[in-house]
Backbone as CSV, one residue per row, in Angstrom:
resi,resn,N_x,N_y,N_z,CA_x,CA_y,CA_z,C_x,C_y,C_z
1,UNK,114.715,-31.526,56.092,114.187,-30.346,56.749,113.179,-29.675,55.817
2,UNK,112.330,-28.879,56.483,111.073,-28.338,55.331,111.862,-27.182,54.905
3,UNK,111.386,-27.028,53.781,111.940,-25.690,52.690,110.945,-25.047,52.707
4,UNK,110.674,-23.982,53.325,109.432,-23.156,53.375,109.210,-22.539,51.763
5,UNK,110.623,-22.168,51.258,110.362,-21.422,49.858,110.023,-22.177,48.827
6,UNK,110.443,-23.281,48.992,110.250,-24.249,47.971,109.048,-24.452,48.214
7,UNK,108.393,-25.333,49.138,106.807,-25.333,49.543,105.803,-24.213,49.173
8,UNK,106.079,-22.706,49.584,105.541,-21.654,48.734,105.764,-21.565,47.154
9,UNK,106.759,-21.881,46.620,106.717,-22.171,45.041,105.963,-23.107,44.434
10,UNK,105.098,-24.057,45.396,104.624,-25.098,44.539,103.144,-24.527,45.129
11,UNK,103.290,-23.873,45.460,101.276,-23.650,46.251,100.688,-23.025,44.880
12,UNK,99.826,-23.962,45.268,98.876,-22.977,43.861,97.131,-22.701,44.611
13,UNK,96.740,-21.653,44.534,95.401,-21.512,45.284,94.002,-21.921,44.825
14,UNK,93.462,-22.234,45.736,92.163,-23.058,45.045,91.041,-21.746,44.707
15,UNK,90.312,-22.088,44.123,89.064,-21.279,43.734,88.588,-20.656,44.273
16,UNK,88.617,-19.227,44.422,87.689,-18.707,45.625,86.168,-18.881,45.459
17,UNK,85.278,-18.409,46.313,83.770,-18.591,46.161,83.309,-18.252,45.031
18,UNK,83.480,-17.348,44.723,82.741,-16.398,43.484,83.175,-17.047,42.584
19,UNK,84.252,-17.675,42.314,85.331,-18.321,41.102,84.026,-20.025,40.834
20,UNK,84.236,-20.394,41.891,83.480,-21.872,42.254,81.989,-21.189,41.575
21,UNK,81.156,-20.670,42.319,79.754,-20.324,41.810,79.648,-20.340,40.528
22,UNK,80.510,-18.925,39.930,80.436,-18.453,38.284,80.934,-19.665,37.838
23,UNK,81.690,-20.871,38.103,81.926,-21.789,37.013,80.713,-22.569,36.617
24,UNK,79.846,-23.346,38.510,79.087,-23.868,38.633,77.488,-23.597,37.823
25,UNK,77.791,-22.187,37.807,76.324,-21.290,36.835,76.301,-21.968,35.585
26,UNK,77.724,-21.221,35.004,78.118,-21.287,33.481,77.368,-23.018,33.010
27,UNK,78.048,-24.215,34.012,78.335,-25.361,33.857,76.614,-25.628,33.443
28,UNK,75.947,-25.143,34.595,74.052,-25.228,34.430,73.635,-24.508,33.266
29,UNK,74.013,-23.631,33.257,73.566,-23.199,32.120,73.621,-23.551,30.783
30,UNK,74.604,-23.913,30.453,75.203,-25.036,29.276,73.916,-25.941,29.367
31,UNK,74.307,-26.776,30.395,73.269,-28.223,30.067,71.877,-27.643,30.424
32,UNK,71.226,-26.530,30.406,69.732,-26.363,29.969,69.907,-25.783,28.846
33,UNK,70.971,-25.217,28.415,70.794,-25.015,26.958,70.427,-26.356,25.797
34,UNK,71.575,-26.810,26.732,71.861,-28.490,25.437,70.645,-29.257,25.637
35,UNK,69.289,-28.980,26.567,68.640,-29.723,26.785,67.476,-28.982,26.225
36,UNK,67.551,-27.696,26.082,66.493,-26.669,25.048,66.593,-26.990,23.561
37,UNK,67.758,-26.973,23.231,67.673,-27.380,21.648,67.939,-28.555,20.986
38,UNK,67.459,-29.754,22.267,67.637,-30.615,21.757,65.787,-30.523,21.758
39,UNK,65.069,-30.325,22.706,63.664,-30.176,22.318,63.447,-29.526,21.061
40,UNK,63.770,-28.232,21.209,63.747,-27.615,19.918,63.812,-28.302,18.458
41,UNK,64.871,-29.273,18.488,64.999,-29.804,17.486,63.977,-31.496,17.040
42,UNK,63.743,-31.942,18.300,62.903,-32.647,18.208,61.818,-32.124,17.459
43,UNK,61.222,-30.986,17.890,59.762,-30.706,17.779,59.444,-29.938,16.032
44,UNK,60.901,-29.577,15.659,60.783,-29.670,14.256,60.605,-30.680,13.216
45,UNK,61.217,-32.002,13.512,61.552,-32.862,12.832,59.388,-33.525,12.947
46,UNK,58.879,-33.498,11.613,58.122,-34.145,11.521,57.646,-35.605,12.099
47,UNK,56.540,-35.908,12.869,56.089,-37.138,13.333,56.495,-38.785,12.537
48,UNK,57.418,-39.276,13.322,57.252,-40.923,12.662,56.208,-41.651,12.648
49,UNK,55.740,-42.289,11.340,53.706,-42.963,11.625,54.721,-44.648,11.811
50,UNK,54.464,-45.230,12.506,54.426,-46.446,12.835,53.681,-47.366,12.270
């Protein structure tokens, strides 16, 4: 038979909108960072002559 209480003890709630977005931002934002200072760091490092 279903255990309604037991079934409510195991629910756990998913992300609301705002929760989902602000992660999704954070997540972009990171990888244009990691992709800024990796230029950044390129463009310090002196030219290789071939």
């Amino acid at each position: 038979m279903f255990n309604f209480k037991e079934e409510l003890s195991r629910y756990q709630p998913i992300l609301e909108i705002d929760q989902i977005e602000a992660s999704l931002h954070t997540s972009e934002m990171q990888d244009l960072l990691d992709i800024l200072q990796h230029i950044a760091k390129e463009k310090k490092q002196p030219p290789t002559q071939e």
